[in-house]
C-alpha positions in Angstrom: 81.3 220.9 106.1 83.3 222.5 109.1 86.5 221.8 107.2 85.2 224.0 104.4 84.2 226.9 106.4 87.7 227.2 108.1 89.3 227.0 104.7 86.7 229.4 103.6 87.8 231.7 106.3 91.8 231.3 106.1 91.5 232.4 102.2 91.5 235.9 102.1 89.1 237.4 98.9 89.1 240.8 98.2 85.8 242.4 96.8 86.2 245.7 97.1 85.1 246.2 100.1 85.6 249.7 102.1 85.0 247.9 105.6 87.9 245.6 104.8 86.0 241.9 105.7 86.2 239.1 103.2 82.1 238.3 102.2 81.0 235.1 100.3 78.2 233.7 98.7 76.4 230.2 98.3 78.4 229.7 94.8 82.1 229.8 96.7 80.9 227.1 99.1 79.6 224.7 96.4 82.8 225.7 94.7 85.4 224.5 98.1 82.8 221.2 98.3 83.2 220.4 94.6 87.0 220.9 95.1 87.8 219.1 98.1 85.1 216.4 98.0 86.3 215.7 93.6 82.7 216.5 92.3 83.1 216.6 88.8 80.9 215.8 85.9 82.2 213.0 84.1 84.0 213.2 80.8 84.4 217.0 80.7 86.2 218.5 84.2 83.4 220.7 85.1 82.4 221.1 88.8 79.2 219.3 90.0 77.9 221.8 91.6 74.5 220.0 91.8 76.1 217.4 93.0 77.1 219.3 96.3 74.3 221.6 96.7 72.4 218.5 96.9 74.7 217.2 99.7 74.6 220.8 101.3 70.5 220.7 101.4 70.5 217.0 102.6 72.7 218.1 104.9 70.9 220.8 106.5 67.7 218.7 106.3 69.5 216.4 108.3 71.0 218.5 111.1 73.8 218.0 110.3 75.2 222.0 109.9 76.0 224.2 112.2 75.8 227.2 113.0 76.8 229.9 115.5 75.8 233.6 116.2 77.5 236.2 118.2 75.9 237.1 121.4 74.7 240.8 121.4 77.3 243.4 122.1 76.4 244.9 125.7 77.7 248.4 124.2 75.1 248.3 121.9 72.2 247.7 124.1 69.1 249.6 123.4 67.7 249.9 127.3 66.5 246.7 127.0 68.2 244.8 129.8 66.6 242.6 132.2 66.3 245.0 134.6 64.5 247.3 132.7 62.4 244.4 131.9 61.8 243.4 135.4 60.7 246.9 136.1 57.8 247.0 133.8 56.9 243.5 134.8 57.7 241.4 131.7 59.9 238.7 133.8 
């Protein structure tokens, strides 16, 4: 699964957006798993995309994903810091 996301985020996708930043949705990731991992439906080409949701949800069940966040931009602190924290006794 990390190999998808990286080629997830090296393909650039234009939506329109003003802010500039490529955005995708469950569907595009069930599409790069179908397409790497040869999940079609026998007979007729079409992408099994039940296939690899399946695998995506067993997946996740399984601990298997992961997942990171961006720590909180200091800039962008709204007064509460620990210190203002320790001051009203909440440490």
């Amino acid at each position: 699964m990390q190999r998808i996301g990286s080629r997830l985020a090296n393909t650039k996708r234009s939506d329109g957006d003003s802010d500039g930043e490529a955005s995708y949705c469950a569907k595009d990731l069930v599409e790069a798993l179908c397409s790497q991992r040869k999940f079609y439906q026998q007979g007729s080409g079409i992408m099994d995309s039940h296939r690899a949701a399946t695998l995506v949800v067993k997946d996740f069940v399984q601990g298997r994903l992961q997942s990171w966040k961006l720590p909180p931009d200091p800039a962008k602190d709204q007064g509460h810091g620990l210190s203002e924290l320790a001051a009203l006794g909440l440490l």
